[in-house]
One Martini backbone bead per residue (centre of mass of N, CA, C, O) as a GRO file, in nm:
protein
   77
    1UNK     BB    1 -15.469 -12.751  -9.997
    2UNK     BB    2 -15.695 -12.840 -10.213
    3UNK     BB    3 -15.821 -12.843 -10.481
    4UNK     BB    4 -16.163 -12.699 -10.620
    5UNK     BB    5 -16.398 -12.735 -10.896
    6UNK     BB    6 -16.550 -12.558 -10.720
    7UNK     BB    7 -16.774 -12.288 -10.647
    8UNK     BB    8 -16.897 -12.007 -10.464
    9UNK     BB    9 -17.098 -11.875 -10.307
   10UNK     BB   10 -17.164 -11.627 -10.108
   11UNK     BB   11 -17.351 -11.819  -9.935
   12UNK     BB   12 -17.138 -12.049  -9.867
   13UNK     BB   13 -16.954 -11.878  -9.714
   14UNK     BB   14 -17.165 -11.819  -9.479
   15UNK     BB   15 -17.240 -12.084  -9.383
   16UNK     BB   16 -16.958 -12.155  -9.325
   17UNK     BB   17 -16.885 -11.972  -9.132
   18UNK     BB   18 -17.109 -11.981  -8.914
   19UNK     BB   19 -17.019 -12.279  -8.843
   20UNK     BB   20 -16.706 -12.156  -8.741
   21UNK     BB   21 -16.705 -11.891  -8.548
   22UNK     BB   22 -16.620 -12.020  -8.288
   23UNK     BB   23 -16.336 -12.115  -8.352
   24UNK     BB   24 -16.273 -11.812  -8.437
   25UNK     BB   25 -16.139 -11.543  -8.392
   26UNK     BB   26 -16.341 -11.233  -8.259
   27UNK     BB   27 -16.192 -11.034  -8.462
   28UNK     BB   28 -16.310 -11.136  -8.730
   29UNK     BB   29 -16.612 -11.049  -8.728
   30UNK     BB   30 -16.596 -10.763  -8.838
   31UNK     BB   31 -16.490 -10.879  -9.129
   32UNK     BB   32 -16.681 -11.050  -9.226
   33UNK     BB   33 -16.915 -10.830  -9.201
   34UNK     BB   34 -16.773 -10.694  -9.421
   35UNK     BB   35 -16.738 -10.886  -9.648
   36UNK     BB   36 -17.054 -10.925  -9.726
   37UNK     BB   37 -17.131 -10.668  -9.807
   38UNK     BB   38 -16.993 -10.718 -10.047
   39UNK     BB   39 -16.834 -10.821 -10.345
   40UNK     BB   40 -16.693 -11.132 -10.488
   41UNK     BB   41 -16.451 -11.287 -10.626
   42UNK     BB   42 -16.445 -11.608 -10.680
   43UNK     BB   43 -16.153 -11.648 -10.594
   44UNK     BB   44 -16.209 -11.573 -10.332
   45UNK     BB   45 -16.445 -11.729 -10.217
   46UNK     BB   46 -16.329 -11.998 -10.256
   47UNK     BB   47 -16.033 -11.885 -10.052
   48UNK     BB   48 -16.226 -11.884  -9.807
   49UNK     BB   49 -16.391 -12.132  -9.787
   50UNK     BB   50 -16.149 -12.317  -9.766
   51UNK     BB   51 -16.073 -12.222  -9.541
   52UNK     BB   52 -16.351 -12.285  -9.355
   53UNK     BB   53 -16.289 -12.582  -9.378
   54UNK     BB   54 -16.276 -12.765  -9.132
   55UNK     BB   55 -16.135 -12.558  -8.892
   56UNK     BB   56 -16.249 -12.718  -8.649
   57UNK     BB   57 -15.997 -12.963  -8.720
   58UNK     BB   58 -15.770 -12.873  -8.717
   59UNK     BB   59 -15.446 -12.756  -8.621
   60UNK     BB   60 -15.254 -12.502  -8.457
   61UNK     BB   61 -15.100 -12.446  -8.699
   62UNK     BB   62 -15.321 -12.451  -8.942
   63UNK     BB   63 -15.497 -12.207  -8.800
   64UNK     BB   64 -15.285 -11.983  -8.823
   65UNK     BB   65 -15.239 -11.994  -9.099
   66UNK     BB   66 -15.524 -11.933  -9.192
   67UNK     BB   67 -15.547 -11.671  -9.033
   68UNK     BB   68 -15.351 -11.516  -9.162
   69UNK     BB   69 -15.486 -11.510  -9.415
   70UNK     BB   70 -15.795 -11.405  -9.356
   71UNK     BB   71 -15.661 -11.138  -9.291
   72UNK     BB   72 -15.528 -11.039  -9.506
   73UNK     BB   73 -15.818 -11.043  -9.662
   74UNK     BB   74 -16.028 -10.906  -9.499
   75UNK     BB   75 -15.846 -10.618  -9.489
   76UNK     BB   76 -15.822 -10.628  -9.852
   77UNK     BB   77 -16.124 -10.563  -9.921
   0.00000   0.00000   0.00000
């Protein structure tokens, strides 16, 4: 994925979240669910929206990667 020189603000990942979210794997939503609720770093948010990006375009080795990391990520907030 390319480098993006733009911030997302905790709203604009949650709405490309809800944008992606029936493309996504459905245990995926309670950590969703449960990362909204905190604060997190710019790099972390950015780094959410930037998977959740065109998600439903990916190819299914894409969207594997992309789970992993995503799965990673939500599990260690």
């Amino acid at each position: 994925m390319s480098e993006c020189k733009l911030d997302h603000s905790q709203a604009d990942v949650k709405k490309k979240y809800e944008s992606q979210a029936s493309f996504l794997p459905d245990e995926m939503q309670p950590l969703f669910e449960q990362f909204f609720e905190k604060e997190h770093v710019q790099e972390l948010l950015n780094e959410v929206f930037h998977l959740l990006k065109k998600y439903d375009l990916a190819s299914d080795e894409e969207k594997s990667e992309r789970n992993n990391r995503l799965f990673l990520v939500l599990e260690n907030v």
